[in-house]
VOPAGU-2260 file (C-alpha; in pm, 1 decimal, decimal comma):
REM VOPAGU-2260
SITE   aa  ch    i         X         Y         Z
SITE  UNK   A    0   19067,5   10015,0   -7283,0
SITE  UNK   A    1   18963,5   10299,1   -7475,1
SITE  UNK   A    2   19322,2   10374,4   -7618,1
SITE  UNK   A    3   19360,2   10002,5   -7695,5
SITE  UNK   A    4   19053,0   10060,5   -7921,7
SITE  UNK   A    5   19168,3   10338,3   -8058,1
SITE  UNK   A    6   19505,8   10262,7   -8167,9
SITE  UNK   A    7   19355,8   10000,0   -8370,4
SITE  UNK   A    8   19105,8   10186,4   -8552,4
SITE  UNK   A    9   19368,2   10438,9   -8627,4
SITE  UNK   A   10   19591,6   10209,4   -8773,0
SITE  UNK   A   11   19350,3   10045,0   -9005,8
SITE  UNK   A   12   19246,6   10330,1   -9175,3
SITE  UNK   A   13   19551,3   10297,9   -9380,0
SITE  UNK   A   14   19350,8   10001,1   -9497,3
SITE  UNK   A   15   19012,0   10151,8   -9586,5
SITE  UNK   A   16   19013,3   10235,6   -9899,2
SITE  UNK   A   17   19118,0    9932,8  -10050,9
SITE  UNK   A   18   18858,9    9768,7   -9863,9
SITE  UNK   A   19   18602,4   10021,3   -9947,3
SITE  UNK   A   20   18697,9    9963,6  -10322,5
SITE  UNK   A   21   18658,9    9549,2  -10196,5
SITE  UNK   A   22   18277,0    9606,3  -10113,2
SITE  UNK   A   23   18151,4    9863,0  -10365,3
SITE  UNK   A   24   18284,3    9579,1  -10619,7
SITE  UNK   A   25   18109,6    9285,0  -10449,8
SITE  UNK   A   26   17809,1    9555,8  -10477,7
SITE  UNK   A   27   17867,9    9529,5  -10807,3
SITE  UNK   A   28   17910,2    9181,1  -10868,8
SITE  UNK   A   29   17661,8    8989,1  -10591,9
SITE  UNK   A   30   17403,4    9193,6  -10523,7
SITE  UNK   A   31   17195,6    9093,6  -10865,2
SITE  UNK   A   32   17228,0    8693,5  -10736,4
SITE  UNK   A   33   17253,1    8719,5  -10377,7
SITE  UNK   A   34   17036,0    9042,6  -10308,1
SITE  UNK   A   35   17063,5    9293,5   -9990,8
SITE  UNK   A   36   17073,3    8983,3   -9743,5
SITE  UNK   A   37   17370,9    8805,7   -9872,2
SITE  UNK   A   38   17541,5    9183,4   -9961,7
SITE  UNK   A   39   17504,1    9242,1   -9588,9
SITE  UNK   A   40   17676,5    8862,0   -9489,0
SITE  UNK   A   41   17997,3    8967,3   -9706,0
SITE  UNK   A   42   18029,2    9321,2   -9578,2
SITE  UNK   A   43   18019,3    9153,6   -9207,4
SITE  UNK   A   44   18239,7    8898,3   -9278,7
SITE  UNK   A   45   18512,0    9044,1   -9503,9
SITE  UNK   A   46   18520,4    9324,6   -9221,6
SITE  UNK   A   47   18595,2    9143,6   -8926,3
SITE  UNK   A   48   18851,4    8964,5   -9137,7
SITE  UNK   A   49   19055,7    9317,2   -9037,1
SITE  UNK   A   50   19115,6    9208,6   -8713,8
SITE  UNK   A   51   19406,7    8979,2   -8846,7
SITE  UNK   A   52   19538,4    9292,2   -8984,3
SITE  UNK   A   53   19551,4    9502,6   -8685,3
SITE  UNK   A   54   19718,6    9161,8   -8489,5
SITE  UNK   A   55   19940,8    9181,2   -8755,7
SITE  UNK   A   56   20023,6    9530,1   -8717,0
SITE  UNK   A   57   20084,1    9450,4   -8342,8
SITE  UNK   A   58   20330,5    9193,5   -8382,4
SITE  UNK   A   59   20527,2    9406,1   -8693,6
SITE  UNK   A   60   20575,9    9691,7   -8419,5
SITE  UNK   A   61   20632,1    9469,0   -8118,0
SITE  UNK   A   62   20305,9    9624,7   -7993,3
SITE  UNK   A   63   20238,8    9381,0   -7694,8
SITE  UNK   A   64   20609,0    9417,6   -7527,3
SITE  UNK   A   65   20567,2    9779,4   -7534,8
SITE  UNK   A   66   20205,5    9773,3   -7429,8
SITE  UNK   A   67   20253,5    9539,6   -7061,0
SITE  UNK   A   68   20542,0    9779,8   -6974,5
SITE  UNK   A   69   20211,8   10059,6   -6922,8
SITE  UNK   A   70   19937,6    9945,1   -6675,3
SITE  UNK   A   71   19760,2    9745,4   -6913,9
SITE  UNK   A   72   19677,3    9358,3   -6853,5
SITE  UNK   A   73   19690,3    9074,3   -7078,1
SITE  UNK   A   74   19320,4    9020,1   -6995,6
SITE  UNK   A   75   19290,9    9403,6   -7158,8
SITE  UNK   A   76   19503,2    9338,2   -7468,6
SITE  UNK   A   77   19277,4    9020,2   -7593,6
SITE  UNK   A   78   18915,3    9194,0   -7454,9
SITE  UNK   A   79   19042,8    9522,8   -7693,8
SITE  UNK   A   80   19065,6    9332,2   -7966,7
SITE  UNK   A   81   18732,9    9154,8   -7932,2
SITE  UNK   A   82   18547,4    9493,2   -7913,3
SITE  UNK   A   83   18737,7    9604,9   -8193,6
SITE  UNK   A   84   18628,4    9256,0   -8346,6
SITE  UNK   A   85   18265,6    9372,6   -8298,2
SITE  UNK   A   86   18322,3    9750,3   -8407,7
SITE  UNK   A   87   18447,1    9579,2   -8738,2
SITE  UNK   A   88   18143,5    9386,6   -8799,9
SITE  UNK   A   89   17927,3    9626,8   -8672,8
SITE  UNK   A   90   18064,9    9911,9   -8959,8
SITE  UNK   A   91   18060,1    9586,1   -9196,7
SITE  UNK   A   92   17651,0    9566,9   -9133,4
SITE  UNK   A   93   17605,0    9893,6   -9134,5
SITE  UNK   A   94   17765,9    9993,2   -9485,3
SITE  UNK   A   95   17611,3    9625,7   -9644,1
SITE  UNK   A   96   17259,0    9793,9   -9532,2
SITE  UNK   A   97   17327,1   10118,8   -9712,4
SITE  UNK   A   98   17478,0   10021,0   -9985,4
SITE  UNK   A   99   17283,1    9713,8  -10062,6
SITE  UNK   A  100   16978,3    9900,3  -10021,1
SITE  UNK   A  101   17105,7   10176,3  -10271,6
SITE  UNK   A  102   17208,1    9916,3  -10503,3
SITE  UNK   A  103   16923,5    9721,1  -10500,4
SITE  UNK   A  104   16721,0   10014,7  -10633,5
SITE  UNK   A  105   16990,6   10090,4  -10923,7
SITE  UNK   A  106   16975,1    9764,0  -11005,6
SITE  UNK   A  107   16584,6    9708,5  -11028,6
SITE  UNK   A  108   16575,4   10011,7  -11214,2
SITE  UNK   A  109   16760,0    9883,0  -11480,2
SITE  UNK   A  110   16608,8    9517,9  -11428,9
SITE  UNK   A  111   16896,6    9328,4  -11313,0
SITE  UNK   A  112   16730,7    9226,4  -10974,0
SITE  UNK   A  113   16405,5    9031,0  -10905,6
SITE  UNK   A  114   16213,7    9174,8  -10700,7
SITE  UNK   A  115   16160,0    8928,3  -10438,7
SITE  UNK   A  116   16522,5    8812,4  -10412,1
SITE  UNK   A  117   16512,0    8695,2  -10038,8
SITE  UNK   A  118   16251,2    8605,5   -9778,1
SITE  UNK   A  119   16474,5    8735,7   -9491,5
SITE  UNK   A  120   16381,3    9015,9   -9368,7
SITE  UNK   A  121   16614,5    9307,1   -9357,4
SITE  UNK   A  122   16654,1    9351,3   -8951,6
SITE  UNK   A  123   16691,4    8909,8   -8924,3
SITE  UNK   A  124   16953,6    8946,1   -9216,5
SITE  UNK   A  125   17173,5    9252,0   -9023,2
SITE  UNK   A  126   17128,5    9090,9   -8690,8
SITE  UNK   A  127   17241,8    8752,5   -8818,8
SITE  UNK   A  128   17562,6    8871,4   -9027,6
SITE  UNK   A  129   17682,7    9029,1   -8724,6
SITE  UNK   A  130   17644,5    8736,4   -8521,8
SITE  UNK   A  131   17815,1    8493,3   -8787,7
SITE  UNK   A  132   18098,4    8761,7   -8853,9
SITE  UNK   A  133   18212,0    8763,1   -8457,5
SITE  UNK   A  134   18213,2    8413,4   -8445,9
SITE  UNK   A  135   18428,7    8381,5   -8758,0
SITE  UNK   A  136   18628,1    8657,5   -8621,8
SITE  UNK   A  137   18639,1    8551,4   -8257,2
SITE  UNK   A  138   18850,1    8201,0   -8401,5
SITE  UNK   A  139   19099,1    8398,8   -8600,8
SITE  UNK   A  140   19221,5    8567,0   -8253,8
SITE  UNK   A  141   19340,7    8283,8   -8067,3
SITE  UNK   A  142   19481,7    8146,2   -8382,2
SITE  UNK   A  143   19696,8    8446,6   -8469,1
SITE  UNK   A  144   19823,3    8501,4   -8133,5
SITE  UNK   A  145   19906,5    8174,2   -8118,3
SITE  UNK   A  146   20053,9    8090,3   -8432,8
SITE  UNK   A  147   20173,7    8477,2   -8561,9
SITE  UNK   A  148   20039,0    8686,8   -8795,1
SITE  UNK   A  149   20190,0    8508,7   -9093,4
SITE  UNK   A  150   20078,6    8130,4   -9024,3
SITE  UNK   A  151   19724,7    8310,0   -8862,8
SITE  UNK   A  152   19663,4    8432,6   -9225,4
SITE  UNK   A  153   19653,3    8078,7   -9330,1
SITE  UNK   A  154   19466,2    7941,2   -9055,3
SITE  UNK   A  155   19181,1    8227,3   -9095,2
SITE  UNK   A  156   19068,7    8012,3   -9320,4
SITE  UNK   A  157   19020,7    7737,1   -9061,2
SITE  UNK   A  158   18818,9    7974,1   -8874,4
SITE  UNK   A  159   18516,5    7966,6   -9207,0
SITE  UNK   A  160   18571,7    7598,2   -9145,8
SITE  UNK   A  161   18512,5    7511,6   -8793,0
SITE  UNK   A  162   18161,8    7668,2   -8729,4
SITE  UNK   A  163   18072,5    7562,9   -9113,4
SITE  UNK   A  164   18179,8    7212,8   -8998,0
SITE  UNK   A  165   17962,4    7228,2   -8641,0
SITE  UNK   A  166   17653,9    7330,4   -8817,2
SITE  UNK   A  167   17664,7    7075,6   -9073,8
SITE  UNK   A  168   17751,5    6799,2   -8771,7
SITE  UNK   A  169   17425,9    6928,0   -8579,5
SITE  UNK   A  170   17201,7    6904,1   -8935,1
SITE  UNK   A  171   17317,2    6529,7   -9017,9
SITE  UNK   A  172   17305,4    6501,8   -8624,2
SITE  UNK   A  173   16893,4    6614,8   -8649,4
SITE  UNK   A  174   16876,3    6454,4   -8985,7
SITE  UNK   A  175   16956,1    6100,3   -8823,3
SITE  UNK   A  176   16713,2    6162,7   -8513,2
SITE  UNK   A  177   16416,0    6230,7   -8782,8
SITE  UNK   A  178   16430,0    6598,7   -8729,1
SITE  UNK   A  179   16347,7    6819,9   -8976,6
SITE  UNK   A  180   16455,8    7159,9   -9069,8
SITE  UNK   A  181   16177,8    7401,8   -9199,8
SITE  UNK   A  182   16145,2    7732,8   -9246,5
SITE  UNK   A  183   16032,1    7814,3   -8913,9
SITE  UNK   A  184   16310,0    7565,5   -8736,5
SITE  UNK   A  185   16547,9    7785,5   -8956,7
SITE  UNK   A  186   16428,8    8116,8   -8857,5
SITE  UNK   A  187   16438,5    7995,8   -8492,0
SITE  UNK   A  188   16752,5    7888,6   -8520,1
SITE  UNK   A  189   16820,7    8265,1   -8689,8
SITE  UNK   A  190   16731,4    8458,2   -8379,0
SITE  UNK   A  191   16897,1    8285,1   -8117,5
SITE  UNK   A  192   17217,9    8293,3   -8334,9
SITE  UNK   A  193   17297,5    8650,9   -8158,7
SITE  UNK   A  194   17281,8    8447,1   -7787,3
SITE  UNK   A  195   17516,4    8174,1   -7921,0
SITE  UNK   A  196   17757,7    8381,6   -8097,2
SITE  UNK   A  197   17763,6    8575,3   -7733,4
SITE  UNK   A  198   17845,9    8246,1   -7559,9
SITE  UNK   A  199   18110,5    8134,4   -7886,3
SITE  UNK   A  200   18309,4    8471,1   -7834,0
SITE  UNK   A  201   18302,4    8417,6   -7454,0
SITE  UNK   A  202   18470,0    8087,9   -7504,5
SITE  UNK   A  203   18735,3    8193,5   -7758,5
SITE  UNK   A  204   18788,9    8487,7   -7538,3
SITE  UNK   A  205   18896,7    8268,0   -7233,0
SITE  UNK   A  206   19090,5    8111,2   -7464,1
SITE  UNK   A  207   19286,6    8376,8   -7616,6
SITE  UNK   A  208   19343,6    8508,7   -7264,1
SITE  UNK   A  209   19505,7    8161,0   -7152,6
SITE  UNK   A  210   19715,3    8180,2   -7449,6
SITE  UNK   A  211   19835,3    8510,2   -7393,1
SITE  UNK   A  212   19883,0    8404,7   -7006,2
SITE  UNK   A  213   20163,3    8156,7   -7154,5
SITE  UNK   A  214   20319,0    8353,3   -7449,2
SITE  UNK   A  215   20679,9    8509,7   -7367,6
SITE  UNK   A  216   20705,9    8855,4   -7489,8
């Protein structure tokens, strides 16, 4: 398992610095409107976006014939990339924290950024962004090994879409029963993201090791 990890985070360091040069621009560019909180969302998310890469690496090099000649299981290949999927968005919450931090002072000193940008507190916002970016991650798996790395690409985008589409099905869902959504329903709902993105990545998990069950390499 370790080598599975491994080989992917080797081979996406050819792809750092152009996403290091991604996020010090959206530093740039977001942090005076959407402040340290939403900096730390776009890190998360725009990192575990990688994991499409390294799938697509995988199936440039024929990576998954070579890899079930060795002692490996299909079980293995799919639980690799999912930890790899968390190591991404992990290094994605980390680097929004320090930079956003860092830029938020540059940019209060010059007086770009209000001071009390967000209500979120710092610890919520990392805790949260790492949740949401595994569960946007954890669709874009099953899609790509289903579909191929060209056609997953395209259908990443369906994996923004899906939980985007759930939540707004529960709100109109709590909406219609009377329901309503306050601050402290919404910061509820905040913390126990972490336990349902646990159970969400669980699912797609199963589901990317049924699909890998069936596919003919």
């Amino acid at each position: 398992m370790k080598s599975l990890i491994l080989k992917d985070l080797y081979n996406i360091i050819h792809n750092s610095k152009s996403m290091l040069f991604i996020l010090l621009f959206f530093a740039v560019v977001f942090l005076p409107s959407s402040g340290i909180q939403g900096y730390i969302y776009t890190c998360a998310i725009l990192c575990s976006m990688m994991i499409v890469t390294t799938l697509s690496f995988d199936e440039r090099s024929d990576w998954m014939s070579y890899a079930l000649v060795m002692p490996v299981s299909r079980r293995d290949l799919a639980a690799g990339k999912y930890i790899v999927l968390f190591l991404f968005s992990s290094i994605g919450v980390l680097f929004g924290l320090i930079v956003g931090i860092i830029g938020s002072f540059i940019h209060k000193s010059v007086g770009l950024l209000p001071e009390n940008l967000s209500e979120i507190p710092l610890p919520m916002a990392a805790l949260t962004a790492l949740a949401f970016s595994t569960v946007f991650g954890s669709i874009s798996i099953p899609l790509t090994l289903k579909f191929g790395a060209e056609k997953g690409r395209i259908l990443v985008f369906a994996s923004f879409f899906i939980p985007v589409a759930i939540c707004y099905i529960i709100y109109r869902l709590l909406a219609a029963l009377g329901i309503a959504i306050t601050g402290s329903s919404l910061a509820i709902l905040l913390y126990c993201s972490p336990a349902a993105a646990i159970v969400w990545n669980y699912f797609m998990f199963q589901i990317s090791c049924f699909i890998l069950s069936k596919k003919e390499f």
